[in-house]
ZAFIRO-29652 format. One record per atom (N, C-alpha, C): residue number from 1; atom name; x, y, z. Coordinates in nm, 3 decimals. Layout:
// ZAFIRO-29652
> NUM; CA; X; Y; Z
...
// end
This chain:
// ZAFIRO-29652
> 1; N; 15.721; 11.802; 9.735
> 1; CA; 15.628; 11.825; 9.626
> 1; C; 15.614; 11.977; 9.606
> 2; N; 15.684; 12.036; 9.467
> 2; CA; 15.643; 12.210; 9.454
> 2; C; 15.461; 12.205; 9.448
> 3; N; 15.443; 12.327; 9.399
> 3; CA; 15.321; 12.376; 9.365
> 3; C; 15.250; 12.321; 9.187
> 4; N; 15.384; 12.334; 9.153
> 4; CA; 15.329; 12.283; 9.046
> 4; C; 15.317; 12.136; 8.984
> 5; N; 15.323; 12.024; 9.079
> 5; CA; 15.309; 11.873; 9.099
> 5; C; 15.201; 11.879; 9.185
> 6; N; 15.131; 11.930; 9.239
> 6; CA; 15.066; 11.952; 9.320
> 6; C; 14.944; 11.942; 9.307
> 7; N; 14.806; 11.849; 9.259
> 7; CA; 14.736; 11.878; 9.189
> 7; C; 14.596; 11.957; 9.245
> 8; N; 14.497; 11.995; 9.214
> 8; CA; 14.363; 12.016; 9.302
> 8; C; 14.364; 11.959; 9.405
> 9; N; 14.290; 11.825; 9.371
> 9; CA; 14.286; 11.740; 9.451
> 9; C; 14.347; 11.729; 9.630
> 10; N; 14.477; 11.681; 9.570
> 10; CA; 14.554; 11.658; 9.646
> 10; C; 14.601; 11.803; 9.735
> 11; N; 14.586; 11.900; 9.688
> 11; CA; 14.600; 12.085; 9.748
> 11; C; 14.493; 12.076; 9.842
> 12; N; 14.347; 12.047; 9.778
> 12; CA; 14.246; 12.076; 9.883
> 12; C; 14.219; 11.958; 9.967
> 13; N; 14.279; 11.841; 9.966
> 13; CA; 14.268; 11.725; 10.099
> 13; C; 14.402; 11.790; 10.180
> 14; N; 14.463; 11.835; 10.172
> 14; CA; 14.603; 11.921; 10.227
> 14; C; 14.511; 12.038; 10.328
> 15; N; 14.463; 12.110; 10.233
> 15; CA; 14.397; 12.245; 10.342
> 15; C; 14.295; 12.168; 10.392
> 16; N; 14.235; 12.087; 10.382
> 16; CA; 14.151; 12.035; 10.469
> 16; C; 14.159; 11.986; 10.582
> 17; N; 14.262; 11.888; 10.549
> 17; CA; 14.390; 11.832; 10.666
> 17; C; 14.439; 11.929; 10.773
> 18; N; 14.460; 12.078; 10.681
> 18; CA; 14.541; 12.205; 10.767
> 18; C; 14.446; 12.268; 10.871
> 19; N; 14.334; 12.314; 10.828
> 19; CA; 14.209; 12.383; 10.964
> 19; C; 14.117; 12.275; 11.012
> 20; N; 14.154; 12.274; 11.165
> 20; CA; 14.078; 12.186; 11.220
> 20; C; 13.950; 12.271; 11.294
> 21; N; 13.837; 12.171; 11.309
> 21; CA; 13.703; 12.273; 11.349
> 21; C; 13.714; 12.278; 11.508
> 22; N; 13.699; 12.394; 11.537
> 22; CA; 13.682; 12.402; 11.737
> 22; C; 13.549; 12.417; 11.740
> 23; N; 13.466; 12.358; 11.806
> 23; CA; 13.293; 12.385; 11.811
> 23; C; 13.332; 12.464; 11.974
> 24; N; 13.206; 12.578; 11.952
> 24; CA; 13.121; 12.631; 12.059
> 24; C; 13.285; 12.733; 12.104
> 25; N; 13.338; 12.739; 12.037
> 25; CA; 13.454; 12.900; 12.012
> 25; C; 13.456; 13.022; 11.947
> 26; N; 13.406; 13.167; 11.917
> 26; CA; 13.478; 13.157; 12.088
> 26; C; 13.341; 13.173; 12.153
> 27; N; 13.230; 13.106; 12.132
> 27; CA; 13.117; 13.120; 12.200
> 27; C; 13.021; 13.008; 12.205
> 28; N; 12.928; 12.973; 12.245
> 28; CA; 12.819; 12.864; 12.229
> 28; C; 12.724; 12.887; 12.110
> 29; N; 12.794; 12.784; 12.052
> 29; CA; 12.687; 12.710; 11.877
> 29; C; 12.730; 12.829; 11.766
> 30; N; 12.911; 12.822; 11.800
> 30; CA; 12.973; 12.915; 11.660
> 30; C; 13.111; 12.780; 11.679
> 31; N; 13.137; 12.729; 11.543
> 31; CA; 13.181; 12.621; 11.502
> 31; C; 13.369; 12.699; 11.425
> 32; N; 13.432; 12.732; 11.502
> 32; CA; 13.555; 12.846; 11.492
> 32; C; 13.654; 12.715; 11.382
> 33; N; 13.686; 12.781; 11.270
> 33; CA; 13.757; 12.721; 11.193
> 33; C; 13.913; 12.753; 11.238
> 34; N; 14.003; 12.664; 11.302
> 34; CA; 14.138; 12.696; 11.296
> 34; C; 14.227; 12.668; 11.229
> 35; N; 14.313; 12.767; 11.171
> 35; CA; 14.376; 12.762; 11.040
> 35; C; 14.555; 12.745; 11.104
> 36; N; 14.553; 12.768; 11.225
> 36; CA; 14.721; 12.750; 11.240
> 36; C; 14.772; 12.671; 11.175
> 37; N; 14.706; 12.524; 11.247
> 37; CA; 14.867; 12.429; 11.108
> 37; C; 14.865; 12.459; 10.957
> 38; N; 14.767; 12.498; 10.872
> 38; CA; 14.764; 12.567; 10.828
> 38; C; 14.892; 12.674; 10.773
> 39; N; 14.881; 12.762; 10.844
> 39; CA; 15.003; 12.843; 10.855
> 39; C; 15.116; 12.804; 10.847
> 40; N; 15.102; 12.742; 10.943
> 40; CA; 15.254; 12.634; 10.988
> 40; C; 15.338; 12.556; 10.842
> 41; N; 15.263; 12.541; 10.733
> 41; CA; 15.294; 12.448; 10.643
> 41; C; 15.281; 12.533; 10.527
> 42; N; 15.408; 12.603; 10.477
> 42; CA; 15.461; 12.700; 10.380
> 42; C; 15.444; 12.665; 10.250
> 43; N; 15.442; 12.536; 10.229
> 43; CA; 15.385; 12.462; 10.088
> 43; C; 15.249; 12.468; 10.109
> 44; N; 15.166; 12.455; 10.184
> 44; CA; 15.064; 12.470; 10.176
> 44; C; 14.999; 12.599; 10.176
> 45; N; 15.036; 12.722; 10.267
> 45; CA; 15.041; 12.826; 10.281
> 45; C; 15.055; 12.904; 10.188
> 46; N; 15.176; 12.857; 10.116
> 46; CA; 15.217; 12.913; 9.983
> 46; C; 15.141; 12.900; 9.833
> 47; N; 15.117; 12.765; 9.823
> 47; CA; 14.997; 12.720; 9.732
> 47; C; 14.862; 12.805; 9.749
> 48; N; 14.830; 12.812; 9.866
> 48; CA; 14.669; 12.877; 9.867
> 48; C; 14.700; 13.005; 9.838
> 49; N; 14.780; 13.099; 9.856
> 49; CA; 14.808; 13.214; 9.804
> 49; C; 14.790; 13.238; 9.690
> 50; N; 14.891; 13.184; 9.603
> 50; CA; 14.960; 13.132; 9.478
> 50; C; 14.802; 13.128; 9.405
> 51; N; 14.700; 13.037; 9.446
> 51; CA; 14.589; 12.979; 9.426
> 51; C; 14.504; 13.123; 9.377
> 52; N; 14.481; 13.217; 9.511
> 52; CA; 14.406; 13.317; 9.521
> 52; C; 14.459; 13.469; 9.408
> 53; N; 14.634; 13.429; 9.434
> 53; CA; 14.676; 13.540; 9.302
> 53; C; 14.626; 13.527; 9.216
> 54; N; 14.641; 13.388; 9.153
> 54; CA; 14.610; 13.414; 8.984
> 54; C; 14.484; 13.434; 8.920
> 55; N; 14.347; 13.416; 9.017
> 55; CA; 14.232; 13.430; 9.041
> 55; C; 14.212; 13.613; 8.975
> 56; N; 14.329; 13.678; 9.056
> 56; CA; 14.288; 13.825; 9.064
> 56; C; 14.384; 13.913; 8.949
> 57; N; 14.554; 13.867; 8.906
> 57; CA; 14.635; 13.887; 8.878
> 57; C; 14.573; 14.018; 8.803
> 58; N; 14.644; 14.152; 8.764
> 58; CA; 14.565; 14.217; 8.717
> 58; C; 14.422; 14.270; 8.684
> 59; N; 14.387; 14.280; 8.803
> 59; CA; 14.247; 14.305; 8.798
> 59; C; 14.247; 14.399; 8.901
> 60; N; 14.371; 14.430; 9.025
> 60; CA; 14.310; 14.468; 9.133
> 60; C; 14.462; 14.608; 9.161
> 61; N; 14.429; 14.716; 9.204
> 61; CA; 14.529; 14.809; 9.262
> 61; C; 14.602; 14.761; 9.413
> 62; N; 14.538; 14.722; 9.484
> 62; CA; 14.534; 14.702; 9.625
> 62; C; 14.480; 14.604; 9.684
> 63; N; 14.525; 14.555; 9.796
> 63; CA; 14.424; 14.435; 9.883
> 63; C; 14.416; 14.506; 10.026
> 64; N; 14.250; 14.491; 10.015
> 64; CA; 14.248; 14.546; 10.199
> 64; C; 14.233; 14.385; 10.256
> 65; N; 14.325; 14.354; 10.411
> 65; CA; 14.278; 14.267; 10.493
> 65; C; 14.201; 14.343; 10.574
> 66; N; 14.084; 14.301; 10.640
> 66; CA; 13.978; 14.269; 10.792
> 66; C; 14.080; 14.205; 10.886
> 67; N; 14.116; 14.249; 10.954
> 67; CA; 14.153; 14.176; 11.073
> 67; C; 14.040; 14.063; 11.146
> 68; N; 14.061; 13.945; 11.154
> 68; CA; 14.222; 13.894; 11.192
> 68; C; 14.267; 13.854; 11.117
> 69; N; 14.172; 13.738; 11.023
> 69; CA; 14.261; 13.642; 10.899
> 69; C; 14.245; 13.686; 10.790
> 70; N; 14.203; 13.821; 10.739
> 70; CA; 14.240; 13.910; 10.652
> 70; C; 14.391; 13.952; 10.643
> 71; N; 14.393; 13.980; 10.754
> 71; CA; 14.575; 14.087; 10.768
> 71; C; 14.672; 13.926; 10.748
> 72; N; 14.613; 13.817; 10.781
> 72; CA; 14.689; 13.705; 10.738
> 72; C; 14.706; 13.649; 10.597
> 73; N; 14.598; 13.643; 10.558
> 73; CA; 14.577; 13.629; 10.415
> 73; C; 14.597; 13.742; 10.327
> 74; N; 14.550; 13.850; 10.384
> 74; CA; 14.563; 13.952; 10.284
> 74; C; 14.735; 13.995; 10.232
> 75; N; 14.812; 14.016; 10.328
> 75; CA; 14.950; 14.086; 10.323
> 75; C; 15.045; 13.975; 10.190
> 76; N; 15.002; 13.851; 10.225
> 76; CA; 15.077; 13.747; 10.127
> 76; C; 15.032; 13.796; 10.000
> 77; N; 14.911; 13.751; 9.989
> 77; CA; 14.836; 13.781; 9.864
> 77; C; 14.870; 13.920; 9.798
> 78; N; 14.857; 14.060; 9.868
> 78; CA; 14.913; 14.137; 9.770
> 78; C; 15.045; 14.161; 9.735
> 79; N; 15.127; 14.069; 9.854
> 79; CA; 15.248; 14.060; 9.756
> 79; C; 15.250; 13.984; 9.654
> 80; N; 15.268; 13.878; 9.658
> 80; CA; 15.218; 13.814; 9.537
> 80; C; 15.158; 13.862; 9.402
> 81; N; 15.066; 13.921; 9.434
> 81; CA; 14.977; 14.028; 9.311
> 81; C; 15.096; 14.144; 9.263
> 82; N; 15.163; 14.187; 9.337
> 82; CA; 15.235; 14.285; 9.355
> 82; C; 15.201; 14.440; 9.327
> 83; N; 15.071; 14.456; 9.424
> 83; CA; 15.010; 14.530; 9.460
> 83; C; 15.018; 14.590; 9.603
> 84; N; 15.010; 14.757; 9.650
> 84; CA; 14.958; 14.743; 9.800
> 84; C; 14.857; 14.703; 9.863
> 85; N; 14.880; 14.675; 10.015
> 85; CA; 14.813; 14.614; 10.108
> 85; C; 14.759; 14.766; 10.200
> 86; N; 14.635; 14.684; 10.231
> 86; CA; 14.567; 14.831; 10.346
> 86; C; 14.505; 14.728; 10.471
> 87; N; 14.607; 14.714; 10.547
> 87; CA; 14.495; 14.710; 10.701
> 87; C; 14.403; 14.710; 10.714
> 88; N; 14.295; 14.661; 10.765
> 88; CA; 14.185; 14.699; 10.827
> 88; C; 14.171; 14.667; 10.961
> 89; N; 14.177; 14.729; 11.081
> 89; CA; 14.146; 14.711; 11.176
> 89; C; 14.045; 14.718; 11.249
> 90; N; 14.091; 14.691; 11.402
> 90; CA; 13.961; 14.684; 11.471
> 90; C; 13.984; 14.863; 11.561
> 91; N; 13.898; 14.890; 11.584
> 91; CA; 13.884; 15.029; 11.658
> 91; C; 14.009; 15.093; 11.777
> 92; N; 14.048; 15.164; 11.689
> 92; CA; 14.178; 15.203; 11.796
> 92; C; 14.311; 15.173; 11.776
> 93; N; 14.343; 15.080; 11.707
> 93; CA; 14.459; 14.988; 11.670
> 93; C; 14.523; 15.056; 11.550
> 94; N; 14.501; 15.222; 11.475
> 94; CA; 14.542; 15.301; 11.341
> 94; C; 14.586; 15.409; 11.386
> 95; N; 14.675; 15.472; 11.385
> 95; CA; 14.673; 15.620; 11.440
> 95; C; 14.659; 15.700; 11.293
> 96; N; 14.600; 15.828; 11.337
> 96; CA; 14.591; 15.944; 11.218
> 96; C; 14.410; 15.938; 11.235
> 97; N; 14.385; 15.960; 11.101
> 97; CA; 14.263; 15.974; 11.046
> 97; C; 14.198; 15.863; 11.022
> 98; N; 14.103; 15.809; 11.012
> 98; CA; 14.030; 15.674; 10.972
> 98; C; 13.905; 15.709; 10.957
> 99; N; 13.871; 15.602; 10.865
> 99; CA; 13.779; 15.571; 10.833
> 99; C; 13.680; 15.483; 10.959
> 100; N; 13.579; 15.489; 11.009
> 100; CA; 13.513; 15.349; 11.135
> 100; C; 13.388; 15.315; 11.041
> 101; N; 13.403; 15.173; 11.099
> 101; CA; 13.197; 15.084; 11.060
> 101; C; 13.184; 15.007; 11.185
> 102; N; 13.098; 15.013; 11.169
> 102; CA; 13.049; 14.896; 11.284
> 102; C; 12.979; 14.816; 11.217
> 103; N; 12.976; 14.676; 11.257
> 103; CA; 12.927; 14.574; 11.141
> 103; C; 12.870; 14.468; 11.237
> 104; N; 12.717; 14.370; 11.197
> 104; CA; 12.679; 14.297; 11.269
> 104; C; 12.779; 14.157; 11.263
> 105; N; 12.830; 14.067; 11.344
> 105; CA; 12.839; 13.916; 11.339
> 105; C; 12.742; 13.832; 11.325
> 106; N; 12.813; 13.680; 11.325
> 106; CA; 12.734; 13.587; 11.386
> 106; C; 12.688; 13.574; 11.542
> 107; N; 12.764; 13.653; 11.609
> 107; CA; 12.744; 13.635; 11.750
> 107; C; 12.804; 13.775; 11.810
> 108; N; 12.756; 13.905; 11.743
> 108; CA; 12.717; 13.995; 11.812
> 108; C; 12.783; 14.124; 11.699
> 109; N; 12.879; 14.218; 11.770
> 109; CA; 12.921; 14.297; 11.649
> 109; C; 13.082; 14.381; 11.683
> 110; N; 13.132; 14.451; 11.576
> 110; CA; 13.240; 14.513; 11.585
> 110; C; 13.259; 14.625; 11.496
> 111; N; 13.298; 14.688; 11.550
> 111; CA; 13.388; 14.794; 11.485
> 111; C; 13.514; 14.797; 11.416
> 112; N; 13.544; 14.795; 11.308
> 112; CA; 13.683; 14.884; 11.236
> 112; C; 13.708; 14.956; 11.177
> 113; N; 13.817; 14.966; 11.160
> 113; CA; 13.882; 15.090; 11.082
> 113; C; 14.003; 15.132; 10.948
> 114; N; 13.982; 15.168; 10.863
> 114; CA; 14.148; 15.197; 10.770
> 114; C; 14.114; 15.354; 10.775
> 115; N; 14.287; 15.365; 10.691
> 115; CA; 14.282; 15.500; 10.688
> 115; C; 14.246; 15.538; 10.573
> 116; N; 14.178; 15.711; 10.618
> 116; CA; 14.151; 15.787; 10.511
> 116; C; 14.202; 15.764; 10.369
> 117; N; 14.322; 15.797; 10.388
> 117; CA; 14.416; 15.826; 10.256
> 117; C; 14.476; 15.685; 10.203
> 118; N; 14.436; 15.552; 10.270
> 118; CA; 14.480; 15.417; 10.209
> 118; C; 14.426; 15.407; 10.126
> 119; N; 14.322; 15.433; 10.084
> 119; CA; 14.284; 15.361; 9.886
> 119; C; 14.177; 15.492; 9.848
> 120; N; 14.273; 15.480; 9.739
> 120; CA; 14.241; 15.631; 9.624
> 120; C; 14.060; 15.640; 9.575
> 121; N; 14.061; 15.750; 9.495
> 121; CA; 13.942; 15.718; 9.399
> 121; C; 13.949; 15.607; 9.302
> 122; N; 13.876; 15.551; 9.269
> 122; CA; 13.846; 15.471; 9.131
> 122; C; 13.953; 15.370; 9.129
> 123; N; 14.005; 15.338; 9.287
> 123; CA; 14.128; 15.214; 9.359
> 123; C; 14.010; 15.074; 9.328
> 124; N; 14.074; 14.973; 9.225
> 124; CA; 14.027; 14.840; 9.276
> 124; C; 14.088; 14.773; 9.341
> 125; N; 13.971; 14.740; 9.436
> 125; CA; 14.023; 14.673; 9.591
> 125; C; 13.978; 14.531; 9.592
> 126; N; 14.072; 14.464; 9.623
> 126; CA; 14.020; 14.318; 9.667
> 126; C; 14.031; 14.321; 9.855
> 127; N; 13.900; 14.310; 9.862
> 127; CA; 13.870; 14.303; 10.036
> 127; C; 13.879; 14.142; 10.072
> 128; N; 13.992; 14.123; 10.186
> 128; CA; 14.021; 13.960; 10.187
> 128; C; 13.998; 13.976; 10.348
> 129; N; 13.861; 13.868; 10.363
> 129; CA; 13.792; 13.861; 10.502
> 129; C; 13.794; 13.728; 10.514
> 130; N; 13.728; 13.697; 10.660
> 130; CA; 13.725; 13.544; 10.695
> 130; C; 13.581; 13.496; 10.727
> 131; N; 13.502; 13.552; 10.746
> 131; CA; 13.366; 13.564; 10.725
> 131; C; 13.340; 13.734; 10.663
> 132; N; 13.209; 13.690; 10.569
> 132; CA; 13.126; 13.816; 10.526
> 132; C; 13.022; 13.778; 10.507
> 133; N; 12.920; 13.731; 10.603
> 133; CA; 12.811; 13.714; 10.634
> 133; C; 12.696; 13.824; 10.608
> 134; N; 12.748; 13.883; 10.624
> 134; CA; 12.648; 14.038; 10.637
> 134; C; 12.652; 14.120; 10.555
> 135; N; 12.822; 14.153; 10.491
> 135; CA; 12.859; 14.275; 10.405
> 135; C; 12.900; 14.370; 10.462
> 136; N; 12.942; 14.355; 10.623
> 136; CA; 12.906; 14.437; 10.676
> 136; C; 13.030; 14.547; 10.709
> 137; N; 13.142; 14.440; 10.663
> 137; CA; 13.261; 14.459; 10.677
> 137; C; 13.382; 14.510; 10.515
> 138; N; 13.303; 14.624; 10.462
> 138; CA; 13.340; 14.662; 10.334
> 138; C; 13.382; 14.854; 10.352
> 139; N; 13.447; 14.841; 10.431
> 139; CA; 13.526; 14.978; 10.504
> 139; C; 13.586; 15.072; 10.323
> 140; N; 13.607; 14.973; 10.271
> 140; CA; 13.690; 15.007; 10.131
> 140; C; 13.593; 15.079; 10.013
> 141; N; 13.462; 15.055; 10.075
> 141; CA; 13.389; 15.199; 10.000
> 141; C; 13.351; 15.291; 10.047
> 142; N; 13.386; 15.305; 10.179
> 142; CA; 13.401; 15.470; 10.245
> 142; C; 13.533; 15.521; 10.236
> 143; N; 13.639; 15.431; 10.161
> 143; CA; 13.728; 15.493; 10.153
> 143; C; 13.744; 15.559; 10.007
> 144; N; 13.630; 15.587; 9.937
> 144; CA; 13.664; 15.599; 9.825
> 144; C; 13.705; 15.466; 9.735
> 145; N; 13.734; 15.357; 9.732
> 145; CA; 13.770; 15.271; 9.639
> 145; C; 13.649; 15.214; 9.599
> 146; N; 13.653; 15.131; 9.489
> 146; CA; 13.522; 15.018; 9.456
> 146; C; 13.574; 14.905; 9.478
> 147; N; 13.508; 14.870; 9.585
> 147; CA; 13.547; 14.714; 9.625
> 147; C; 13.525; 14.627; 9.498
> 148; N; 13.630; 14.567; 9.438
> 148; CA; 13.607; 14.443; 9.333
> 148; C; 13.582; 14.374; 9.348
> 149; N; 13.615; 14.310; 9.445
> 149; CA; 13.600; 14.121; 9.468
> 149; C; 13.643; 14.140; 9.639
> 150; N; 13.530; 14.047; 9.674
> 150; CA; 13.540; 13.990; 9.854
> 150; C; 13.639; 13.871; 9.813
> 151; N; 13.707; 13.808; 9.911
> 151; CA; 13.778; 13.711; 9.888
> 151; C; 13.792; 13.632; 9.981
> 152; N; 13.668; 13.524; 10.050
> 152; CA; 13.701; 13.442; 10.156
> 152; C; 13.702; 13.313; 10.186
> 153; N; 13.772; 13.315; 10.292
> 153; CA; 13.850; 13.160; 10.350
> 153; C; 13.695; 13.056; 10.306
> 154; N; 13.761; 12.935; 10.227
> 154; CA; 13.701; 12.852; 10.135
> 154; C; 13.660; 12.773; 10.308
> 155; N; 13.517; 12.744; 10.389
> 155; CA; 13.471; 12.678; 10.453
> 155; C; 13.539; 12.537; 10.462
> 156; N; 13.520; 12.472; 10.349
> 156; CA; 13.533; 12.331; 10.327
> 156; C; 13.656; 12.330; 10.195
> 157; N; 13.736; 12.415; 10.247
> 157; CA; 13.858; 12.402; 10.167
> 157; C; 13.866; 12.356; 10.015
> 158; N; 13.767; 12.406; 9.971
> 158; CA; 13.805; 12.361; 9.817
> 158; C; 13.896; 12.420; 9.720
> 159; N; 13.972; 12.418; 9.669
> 159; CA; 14.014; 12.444; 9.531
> 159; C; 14.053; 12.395; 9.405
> 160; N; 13.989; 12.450; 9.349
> 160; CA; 13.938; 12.550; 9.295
> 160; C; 13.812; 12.540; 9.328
> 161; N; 13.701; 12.598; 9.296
> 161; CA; 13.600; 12.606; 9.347
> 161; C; 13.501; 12.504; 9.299
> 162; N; 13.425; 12.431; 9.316
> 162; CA; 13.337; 12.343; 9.213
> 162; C; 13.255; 12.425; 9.132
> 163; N; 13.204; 12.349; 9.025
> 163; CA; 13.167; 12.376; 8.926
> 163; C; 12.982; 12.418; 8.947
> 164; N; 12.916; 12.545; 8.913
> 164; CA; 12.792; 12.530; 8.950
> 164; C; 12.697; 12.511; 8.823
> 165; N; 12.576; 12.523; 8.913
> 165; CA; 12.450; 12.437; 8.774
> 165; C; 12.439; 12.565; 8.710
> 166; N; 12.384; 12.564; 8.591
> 166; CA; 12.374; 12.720; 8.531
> 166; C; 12.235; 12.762; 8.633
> 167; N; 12.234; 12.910; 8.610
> 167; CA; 12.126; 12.992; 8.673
> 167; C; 11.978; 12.980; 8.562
> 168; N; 11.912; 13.001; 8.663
> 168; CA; 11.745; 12.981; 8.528
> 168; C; 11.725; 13.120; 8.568
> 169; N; 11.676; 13.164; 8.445
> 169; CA; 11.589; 13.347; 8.455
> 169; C; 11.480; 13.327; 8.642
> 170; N; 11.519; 13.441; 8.667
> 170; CA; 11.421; 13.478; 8.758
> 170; C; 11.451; 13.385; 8.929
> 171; N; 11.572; 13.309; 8.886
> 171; CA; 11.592; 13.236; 9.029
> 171; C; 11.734; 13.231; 9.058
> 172; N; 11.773; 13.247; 9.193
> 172; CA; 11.883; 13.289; 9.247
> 172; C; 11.890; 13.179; 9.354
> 173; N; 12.022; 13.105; 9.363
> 173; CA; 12.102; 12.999; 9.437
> 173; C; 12.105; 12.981; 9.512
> 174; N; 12.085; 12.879; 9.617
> 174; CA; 12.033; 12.860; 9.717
> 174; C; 12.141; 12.976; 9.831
> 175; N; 12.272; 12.952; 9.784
> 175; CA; 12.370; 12.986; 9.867
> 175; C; 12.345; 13.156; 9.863
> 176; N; 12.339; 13.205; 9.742
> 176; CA; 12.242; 13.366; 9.747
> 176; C; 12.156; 13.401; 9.825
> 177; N; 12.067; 13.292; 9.841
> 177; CA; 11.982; 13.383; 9.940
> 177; C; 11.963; 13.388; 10.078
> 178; N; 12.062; 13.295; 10.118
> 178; CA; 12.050; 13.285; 10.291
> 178; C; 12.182; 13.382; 10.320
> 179; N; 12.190; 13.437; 10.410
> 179; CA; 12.280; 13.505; 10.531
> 179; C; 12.351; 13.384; 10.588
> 180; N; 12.492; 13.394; 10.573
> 180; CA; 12.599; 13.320; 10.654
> 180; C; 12.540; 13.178; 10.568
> 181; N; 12.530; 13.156; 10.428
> 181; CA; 12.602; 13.024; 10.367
> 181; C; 12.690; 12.969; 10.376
> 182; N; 12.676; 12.830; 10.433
> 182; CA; 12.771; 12.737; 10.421
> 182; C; 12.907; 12.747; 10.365
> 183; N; 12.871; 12.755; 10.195
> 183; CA; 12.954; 12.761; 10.076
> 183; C; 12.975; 12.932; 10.050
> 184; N; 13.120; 12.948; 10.125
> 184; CA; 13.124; 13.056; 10.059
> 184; C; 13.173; 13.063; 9.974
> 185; N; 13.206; 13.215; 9.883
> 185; CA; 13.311; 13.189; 9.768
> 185; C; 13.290; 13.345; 9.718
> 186; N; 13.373; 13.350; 9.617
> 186; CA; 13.400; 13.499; 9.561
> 186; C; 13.300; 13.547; 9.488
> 187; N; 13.294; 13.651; 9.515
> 187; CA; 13.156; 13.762; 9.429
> 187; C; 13.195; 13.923; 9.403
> 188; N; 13.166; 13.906; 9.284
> 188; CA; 13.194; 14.048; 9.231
> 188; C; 13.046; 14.181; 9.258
> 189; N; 13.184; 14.272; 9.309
> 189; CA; 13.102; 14.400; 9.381
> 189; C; 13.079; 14.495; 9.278
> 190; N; 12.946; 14.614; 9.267
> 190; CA; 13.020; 14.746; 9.200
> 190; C; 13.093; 14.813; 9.218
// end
């Protein structure tokens, strides 16, 4: 079956099928989504990419990955876009100049890093993370760029995304206002 027989549906019971949940990994009462088979399955692999390009196609200079499933997701994706890719690492792992943050988790915190000179002035960046719970992990506006769009791993594997209720003046979504929502999904930065 290509990509293009391929329908919603049947794409997102596929990635669903692909990450299985590890509870209490890598710590007690954090529910670790594993994406290997996932990986493993190039039609599938390939589709969710494919999925996330056309989302951005012209809109973006560059993709930074977050290590870990950033630098996984991310490197496909800006080929695809056919845009560059910028690393983001964890502390120590860049040689030269860098940029560092330290950023809170769900279960404690970390440090990373890109380099200085990876994304220009007035660079739109698509930052592709695996949690962004916090925000905490947006290295790509100390580098000078304006982060455009976060871009992360769909929880409950949907695609395309479901459809939401319209917004009423003066009230904001349930998934807006809590820290570490369930439902994540893409949001545009300044």
């Amino acid at each position: 079956m290509t990509r293009d027989r391929m329908d919603a549906v049947t794409l997102a019971d596929r990635i669903a099928a692909s990450i299985h949940d590890v509870p209490d990994f890598p710590q007690p009462g954090v529910l670790f989504k594993d994406i290997t088979p996932l990986l493993r399955d190039p039609e599938v692999f390939g589709a969710v990419v494919e999925e996330w390009a056309g989302r951005f196609r012209g809109q973006v200079d560059v993709v930074a990955g977050i290590e870990a499933r950033g630098l996984v997701f991310g490197a496909p994706l800006a080929l695809a876009l056919g845009v560059g890719f910028v690393p983001v690492r964890k502390v120590g792992k860049l040689p030269g100049d860098t940029h560092t943050v330290t950023y809170d988790l769900e279960y404690g915190s970390a440090t990373i890093e890109v380099h200085t000179d990876a994304i220009g002035p007035g660079d739109r960046v698509l930052v592709v993370d695996d949690v962004l719970a916090t925000g905490g992990t947006l290295p790509a506006r100390r580098a000078g760029g304006g982060a455009r769009r976060r871009l992360r791993r769909r929880r409950r594997a949907r695609l395309p995304p479901r459809p939401r209720a319209p917004r009423r003046p003066g009230r904001r979504r349930p998934a807006e206002r809590r820290v570490g929502a369930p439902r994540l999904r893409t949001r545009l930065t300044p």
